[in-house]
Structure formats: C-alpha cells, structure tokens
matplotlib code that plots the C-alpha trace (Angstrom):
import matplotlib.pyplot as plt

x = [2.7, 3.2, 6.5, 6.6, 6.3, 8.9, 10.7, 9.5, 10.7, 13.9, 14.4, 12.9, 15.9, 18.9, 17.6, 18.1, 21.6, 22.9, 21.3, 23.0, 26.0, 26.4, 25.6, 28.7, 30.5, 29.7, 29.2, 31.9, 31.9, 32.8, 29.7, 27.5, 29.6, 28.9, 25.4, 24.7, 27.1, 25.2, 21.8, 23.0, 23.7, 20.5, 18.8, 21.4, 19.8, 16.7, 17.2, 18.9, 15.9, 13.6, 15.7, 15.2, 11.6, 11.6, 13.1, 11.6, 8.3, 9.3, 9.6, 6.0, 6.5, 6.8, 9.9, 10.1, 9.3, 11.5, 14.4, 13.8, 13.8, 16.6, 18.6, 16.7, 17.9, 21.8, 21.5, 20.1, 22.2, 25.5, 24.2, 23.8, 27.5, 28.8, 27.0, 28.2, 31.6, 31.5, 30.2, 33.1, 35.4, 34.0, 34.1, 37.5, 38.6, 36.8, 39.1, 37.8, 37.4, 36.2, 34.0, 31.2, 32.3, 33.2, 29.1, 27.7, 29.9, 29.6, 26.4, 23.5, 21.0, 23.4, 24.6, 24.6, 21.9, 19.4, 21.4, 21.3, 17.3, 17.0, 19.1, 17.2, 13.9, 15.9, 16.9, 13.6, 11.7, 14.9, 13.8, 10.4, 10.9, 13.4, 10.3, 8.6, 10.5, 11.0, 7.0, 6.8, 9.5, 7.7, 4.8, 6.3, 8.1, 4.8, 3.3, 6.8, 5.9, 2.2, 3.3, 5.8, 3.2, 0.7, 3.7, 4.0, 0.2, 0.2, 3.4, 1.9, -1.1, 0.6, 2.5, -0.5, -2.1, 1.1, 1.1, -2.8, -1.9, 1.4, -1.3, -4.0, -1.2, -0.5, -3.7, -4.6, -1.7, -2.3, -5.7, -3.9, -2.5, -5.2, -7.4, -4.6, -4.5, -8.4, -8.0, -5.4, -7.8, -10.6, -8.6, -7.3, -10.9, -12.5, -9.6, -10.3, -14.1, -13.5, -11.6, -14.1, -16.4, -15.0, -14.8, -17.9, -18.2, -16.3, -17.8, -21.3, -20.1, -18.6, -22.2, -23.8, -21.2, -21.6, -25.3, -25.2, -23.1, -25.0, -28.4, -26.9, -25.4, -28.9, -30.6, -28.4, -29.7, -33.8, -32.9, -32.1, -34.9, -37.2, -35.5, -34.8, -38.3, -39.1, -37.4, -38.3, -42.2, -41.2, -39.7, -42.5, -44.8, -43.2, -43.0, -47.1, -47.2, -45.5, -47.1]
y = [32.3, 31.8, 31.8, 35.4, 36.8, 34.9, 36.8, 40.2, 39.7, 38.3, 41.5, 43.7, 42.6, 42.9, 46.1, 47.1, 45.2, 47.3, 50.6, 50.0, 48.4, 52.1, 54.2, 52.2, 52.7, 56.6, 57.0, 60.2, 58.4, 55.1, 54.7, 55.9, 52.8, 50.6, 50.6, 50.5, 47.4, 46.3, 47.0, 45.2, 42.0, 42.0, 42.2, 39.6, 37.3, 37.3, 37.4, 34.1, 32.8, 33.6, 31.6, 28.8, 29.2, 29.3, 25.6, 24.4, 25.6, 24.2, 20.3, 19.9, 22.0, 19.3, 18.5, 21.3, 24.0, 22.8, 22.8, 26.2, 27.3, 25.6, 27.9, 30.8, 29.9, 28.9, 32.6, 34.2, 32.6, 33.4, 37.3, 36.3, 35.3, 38.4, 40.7, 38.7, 38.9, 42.7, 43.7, 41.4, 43.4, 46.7, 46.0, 44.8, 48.0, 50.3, 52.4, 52.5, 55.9, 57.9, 60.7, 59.2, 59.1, 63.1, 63.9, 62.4, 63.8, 67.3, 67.4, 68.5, 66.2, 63.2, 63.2, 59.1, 58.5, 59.0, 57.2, 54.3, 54.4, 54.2, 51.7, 49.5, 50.5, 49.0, 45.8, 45.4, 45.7, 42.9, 40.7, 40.6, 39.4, 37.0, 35.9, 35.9, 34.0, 31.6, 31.0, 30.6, 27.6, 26.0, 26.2, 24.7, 22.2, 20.9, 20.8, 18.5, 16.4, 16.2, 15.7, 12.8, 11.4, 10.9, 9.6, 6.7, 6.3, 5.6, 3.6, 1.5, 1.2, 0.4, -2.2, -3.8, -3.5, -5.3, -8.0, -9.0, -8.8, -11.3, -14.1, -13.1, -14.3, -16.9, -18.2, -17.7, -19.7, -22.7, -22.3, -22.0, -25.1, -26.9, -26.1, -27.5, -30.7, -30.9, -30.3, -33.3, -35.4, -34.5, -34.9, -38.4, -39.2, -38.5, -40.4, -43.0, -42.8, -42.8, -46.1, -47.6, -46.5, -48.0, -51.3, -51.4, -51.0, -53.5, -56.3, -55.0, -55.9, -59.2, -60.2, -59.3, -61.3, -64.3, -64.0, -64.0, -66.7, -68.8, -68.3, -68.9, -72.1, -73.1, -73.0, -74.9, -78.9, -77.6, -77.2, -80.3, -82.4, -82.1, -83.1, -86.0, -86.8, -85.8, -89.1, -91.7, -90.8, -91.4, -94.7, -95.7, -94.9, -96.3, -99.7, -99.7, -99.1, -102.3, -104.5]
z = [-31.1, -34.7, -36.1, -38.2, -34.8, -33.4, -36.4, -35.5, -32.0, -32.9, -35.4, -32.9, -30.5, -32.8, -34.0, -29.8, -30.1, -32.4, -31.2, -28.3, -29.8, -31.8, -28.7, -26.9, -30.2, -29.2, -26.0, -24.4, -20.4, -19.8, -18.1, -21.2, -22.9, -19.7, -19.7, -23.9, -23.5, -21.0, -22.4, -25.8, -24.3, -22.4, -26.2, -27.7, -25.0, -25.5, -29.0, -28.4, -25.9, -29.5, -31.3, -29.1, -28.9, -32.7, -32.9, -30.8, -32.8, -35.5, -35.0, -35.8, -39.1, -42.5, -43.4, -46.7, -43.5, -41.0, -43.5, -44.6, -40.7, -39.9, -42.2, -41.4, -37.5, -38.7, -40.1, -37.1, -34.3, -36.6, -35.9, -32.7, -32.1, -34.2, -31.8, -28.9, -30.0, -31.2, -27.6, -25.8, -28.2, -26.8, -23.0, -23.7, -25.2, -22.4, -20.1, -16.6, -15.3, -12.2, -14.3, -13.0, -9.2, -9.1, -10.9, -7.7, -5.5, -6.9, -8.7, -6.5, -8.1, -8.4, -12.3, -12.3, -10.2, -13.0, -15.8, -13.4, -12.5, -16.7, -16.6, -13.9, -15.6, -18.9, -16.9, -15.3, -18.8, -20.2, -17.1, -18.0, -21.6, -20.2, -17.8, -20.2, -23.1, -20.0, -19.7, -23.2, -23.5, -21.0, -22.6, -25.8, -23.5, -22.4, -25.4, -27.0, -24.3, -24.9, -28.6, -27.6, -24.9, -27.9, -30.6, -28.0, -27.6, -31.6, -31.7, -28.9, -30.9, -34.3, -32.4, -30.8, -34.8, -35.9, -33.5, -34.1, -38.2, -37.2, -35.4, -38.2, -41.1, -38.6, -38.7, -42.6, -42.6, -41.1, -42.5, -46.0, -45.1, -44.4, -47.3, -49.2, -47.6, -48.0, -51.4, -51.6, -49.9, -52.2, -55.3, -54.1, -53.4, -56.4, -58.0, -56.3, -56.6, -60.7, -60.2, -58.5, -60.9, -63.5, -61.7, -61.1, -64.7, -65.5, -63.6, -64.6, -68.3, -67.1, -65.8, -68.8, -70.8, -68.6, -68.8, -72.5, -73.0, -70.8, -72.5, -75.6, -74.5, -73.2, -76.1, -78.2, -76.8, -76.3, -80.1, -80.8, -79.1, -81.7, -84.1, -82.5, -81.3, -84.6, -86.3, -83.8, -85.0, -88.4, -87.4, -85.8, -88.4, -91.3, -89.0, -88.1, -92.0, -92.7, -90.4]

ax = plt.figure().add_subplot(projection="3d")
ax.plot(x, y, z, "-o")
ax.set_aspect("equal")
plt.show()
C-alpha cells in the first residue's frame, strides 16, 4: 500500500475520532457518552496502528522523503495523543448512571439492547481493521527482513570484494617491488657493461699503439744496411782500381 493511502486511512480514522469524540461531547445518557468514547478510541488506535505502518514504509524512502515523513508522522502521532488525552478527559468527567438499567427493565423491546448490537457491529468492524492493520505489519515486517537479509548478502559481498582488492594491492606490491629491483639490476648492468666497454677500448688502442711502435722501430736498422753495404763496394772498388 502506498503511502497517500496510508494518509487517507489515517485521516479517515481521526475524522471517526472526533465524530465520536463530539457525539460524547453531546451525548444526553451516559451510555450514549460510553459507547462514542468507546468507539473513539477504537479509531485513535488504529489510527495509531497506520502510523506505524507508515514508518515502517518509509525506511526504504531516500533520505529528502523519509525526512519529510518523519515530520508528517511527528505531526500525526502528536494528534494522536491530543485525542487520547481529550477522550481520558471525557471518561473522567462521566457520571455513572442507572438510565440505562430501568429502559431494559421497562421497555418492551429492550431500549439498550439495540445501542449495544451497534455497538458490537462497531467493535467487530474496529477488530477487523485492527486484523487487518496487524496482517499488514507483518507483511512489512517480512519484507524489513527480506530487505535486511539482502543488505547482509551485499555487505558480505563488498567485504569478500574488499578482501580480494587488499591481496590484489598486496601482490601489485611486491610485484612493484620487484620491478624496481630489476630495474636496479639492469641499470647496474648496463653500467657495468659501458665500463667494460670502454676497457676494451682502451686496450684495443694500447695494441694498436704497441703495434705501431714496434713496426716503426723495425724499420729503422733494414734502413741502414744499405748504406752500409753500400760503402764496403766502394771500397772495394777503388782498391781493384789501384792494383
């Protein structure tokens, strides 16, 4: 049941309230005044069960709703208590009386009798709104516990999904942490890859120096033979020339 006929109801039983709040107000027998009294608590009741159905309605309204309604039911449970105190005031103030004893002892069809059979029609029709009101609230109490039973399901779930994403940063983590130690391995390699590099480098020009130097050093005396050679012919020619 939507909630604007929650309201209609709840109207529909405070209007009855104070009907029969102004027929006790009015009535000439103490009995008259009995039974409105009577019959106006039976409607501040189940105007009272509607309120409850009515809250209970609205926790799975947004928040903007369910403030709204909470006022609307602050408003309608204070009317509530006024009528509840404005009928203890009237049965306080009712005089008891025996008018109603001498009808059916000296009316022939039993003056009371019928005021009473209303009456019980009245409290029969009050006991099957209570009924039910009574049905309804259980309804709604099942489904606030289907609602509850499924806001665990999910906050089970979100803390199953919270747990996996805890070992998933766990892992990145150590994965994090490895990567960088990788990368400081790499970078140390290829440091030390550039040194030897350039060592190599370095001894390849040594070699080359060495080699130079020693050709250069081994042509100097292959030089130097012929001219040597070169001056013992001359010798021995000018000396056959002489002889």
């Amino acid at each position: 049941m939507a909630l604007d006929e929650y309201e209609e109801e709840y109207r529909a039983h405070i209007a009855a309230a104070n009907e029969k709040v102004e027929q006790a107000e009015a009535g000439k027998t103490p009995e008259e005044r009995r039974a409105a009294t009577t019959s106006a608590e039976r409607a501040v009741e189940a105007a009272k069960d509607v309120v409850q159905l009515m809250e209970l309605e609205g926790r799975s309204l947004p928040a903007t709703s369910r403030t709204r309604l909470q006022a609307q039911l602050r408003a309608f449970r204070s009317e509530v208590n006024d009528l509840k105190a404005l009928i203890r005031e009237l049965r306080s103030t009712k005089q008891p009386s025996s008018d109603c004893i001498r009808e059916e002892l000296f009316a022939s069809h039993g003056g009371c009798s019928q005021g009473e059979a209303s009456e019980r029609a009245r409290m029969l029709q009050t006991n099957e709104r209570l009924a039910s009101g009574t049905e309804r609230l259980k309804d709604v109490s099942a489904v606030t516990m289907d609602m509850e039973n499924t806001a665990n399901s999910i906050l089970g779930d979100l803390a199953s999904q919270r747990e996996t994403l805890l070992r998933a940063r766990g892992t990145l983590r150590f994965a994090s942490d490895g990567l960088d130690r990788s990368d400081k391995i790499l970078r140390s390699m290829a440091r030390r890859a550039m040194t030897n590099k350039l060592v190599l480098w370095v001894v390849i020009g040594m070699i080359v120096l060495l080699i130079v130097m020693v050709l250069r050093s081994g042509n100097a005396p292959t030089d130097a033979t012929p001219a040597v050679l070169k001056q013992g012919g001359d010798a021995d020619w000018k000396r056959t020339t002489s002889d």
